[in-house]
C-alpha positions in Angstrom: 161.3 -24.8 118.5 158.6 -26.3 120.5 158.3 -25.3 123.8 159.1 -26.9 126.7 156.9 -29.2 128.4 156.8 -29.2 132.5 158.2 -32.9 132.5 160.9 -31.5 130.2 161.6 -28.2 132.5 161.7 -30.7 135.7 164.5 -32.8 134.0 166.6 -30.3 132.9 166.6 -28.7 136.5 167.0 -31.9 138.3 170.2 -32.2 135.8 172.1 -28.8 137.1 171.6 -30.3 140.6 174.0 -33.3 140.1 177.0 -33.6 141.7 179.6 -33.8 138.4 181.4 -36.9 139.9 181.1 -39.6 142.7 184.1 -39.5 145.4 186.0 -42.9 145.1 188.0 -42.1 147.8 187.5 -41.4 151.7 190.3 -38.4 151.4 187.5 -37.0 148.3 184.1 -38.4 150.6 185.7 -36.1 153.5 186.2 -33.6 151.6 182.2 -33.2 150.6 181.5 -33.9 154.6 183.8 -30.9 155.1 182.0 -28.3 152.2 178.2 -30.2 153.4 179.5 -28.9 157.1 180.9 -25.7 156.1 177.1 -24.5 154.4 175.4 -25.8 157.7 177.8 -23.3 159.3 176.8 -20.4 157.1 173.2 -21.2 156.9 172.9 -21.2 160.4 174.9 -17.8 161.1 174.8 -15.2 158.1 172.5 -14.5 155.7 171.5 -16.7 153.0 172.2 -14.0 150.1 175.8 -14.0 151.0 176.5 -17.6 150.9 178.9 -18.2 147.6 180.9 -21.4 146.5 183.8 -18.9 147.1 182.1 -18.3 151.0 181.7 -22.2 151.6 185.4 -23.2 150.6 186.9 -20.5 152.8 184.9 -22.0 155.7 185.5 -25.3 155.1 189.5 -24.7 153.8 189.3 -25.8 150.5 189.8 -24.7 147.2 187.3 -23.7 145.5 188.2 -25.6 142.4 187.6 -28.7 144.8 183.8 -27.4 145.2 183.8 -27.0 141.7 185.0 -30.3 140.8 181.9 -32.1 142.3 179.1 -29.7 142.6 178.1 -27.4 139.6 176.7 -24.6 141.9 176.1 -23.6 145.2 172.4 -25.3 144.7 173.7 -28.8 144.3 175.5 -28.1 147.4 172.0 -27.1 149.2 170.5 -30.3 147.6 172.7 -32.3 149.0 172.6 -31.2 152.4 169.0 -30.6 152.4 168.9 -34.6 151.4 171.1 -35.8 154.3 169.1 -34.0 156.7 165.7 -35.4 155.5 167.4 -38.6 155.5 168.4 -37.8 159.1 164.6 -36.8 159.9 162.9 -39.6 158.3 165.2 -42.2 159.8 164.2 -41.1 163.2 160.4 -41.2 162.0 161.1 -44.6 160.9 162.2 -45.4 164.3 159.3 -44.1 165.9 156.4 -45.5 163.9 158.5 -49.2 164.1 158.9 -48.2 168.1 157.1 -51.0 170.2 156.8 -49.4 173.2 154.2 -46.9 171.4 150.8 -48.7 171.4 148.6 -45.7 169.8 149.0 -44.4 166.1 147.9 -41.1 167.7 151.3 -41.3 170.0 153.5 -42.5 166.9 152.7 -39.8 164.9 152.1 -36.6 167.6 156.0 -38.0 168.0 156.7 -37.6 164.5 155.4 -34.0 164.5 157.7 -33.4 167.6 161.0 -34.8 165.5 159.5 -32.2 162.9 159.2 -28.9 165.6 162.5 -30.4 167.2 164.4 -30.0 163.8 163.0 -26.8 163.0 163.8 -25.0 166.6 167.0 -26.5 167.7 168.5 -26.8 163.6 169.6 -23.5 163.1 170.6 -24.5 159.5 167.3 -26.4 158.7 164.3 -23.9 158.6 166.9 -21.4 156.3 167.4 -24.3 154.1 163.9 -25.3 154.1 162.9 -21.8 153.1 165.4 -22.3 149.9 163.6 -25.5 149.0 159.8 -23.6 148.7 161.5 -20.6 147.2 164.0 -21.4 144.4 162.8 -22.9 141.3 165.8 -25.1 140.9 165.5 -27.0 144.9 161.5 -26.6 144.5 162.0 -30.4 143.0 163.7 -31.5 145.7 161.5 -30.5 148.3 158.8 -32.8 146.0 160.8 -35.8 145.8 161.7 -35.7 150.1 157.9 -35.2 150.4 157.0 -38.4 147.9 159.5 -40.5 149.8 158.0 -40.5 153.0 154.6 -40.9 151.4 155.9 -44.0 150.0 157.0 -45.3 153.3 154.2 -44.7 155.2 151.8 -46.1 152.2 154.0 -49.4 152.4 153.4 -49.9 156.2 149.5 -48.9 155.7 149.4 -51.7 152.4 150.5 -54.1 155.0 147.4 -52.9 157.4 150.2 -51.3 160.3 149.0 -48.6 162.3 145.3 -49.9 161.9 144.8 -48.7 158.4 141.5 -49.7 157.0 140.6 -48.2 153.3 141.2 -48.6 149.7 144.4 -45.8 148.4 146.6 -45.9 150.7 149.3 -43.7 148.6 146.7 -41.7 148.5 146.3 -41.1 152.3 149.9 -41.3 153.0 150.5 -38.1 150.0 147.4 -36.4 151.9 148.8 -37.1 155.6 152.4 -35.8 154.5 150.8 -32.5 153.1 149.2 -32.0 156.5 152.0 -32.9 158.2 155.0 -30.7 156.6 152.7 -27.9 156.2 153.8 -26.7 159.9 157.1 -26.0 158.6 156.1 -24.7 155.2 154.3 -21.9 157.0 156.8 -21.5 159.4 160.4 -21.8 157.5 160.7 -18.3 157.6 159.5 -17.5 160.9 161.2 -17.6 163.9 160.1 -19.9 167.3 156.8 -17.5 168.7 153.6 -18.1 170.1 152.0 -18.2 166.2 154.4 -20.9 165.2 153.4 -22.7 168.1 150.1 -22.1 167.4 149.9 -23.9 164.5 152.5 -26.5 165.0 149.3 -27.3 167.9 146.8 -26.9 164.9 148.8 -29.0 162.6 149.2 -31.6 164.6 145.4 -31.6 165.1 144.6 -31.9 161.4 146.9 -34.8 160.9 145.6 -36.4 164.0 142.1 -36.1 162.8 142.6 -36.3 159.3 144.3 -39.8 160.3 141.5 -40.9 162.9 139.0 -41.4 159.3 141.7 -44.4 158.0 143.7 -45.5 161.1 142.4 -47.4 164.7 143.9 -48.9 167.6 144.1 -52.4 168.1 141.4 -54.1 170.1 
């Protein structure tokens, strides 16, 4: 048998990270709210080795079976929370790069690496979780995909010449500028707040900004 190739590999891990069936109902929708709430709750108070499907439907009061029924494992569960999150972060980026009352690209995005610190320090479920998306294989992809999402947005507002953007790849520059810009909590996920995380939140936020400065201008 041929081995696999990496575009094979990806697949097949993206596939044990489905959730088995879609709720139809709201009684079924709150019950994934409840088990999505439940492994905040654990994430943000005991250790991530001790987290179980068993751990998460005692603290959300459900049978396990019910966990079972729509998530495969306890890292679909983590994928899913992980995406609602993100989707929670990059909405309020959205907000802030389409915010009038900010007339400087520089003051959009040193904004946006605040809603990043912000979610990291006062989170306590976040940077655990983070740290699961850089270090198991199976949530690595979906880490990847968050990351290519907000690339995407910010290349579509730069295609359309927002912010000031004046070159030729702008999917390009938007992949570069979101490497810069969730590297703070890359190197950080497993740290607690201290003076070196602050340190280079203040040093990542300086390589974006001047990274940026080469392909973004104010107007007039």
């Amino acid at each position: 048998m041929a081995p696999r190739t990496p575009q094979e590999t990806t697949a097949t891990l993206a596939r044990t990270l489905e959730r088995r069936t879609a709720p139809m109902q709201q009684r079924a929708r709150d019950r994934i709210d409840s088990v999505l709430a439940a492994t905040e709750r654990l994430l943000a108070t005991t250790s991530v080795d001790t987290i179980t499907t068993s751990s998460i439907a005692a603290e959300a009061d459900v049978p396990v079976s019910s966990i079972y029924r729509y998530f495969p494992n306890v890292f679909a569960i983590y994928k899913e929370l992980f995406e609602t999150l993100v989707s929670q972060i990059h909405g309020r980026i959205a907000e802030i790069l389409e915010n009038p009352q900010y007339t400087s690209w520089r003051e959009r995005h040193l904004e946006v690496m605040l809603v990043l610190r912000r979610t990291l320090n006062e989170d306590p479920a976040y940077r655990p979780l983070f740290h699961l998306m850089l270090t198991t294989r199976e949530l690595r992809i979906v880490k990847e995909h968050a990351n290519a999402q907000i690339a995407a947005y910010l290349a579509a507002r730069w295609e359309k010449g927002l912010d000031g953007f004046h070159g030729s790849a702008p999917l390009a520059v938007a992949r570069m500028a979101t490497e810069i810009f969730t590297s703070f909590e890359t190197l950080t996920s497993g740290e607690a707040q201290s003076e070196w995380t602050d340190s280079l939140f203040a040093e990542a936020t300086l390589a974006l900004e001047r990274y940026l400065s080469l392909y973004l201008e104010d107007p007039g």
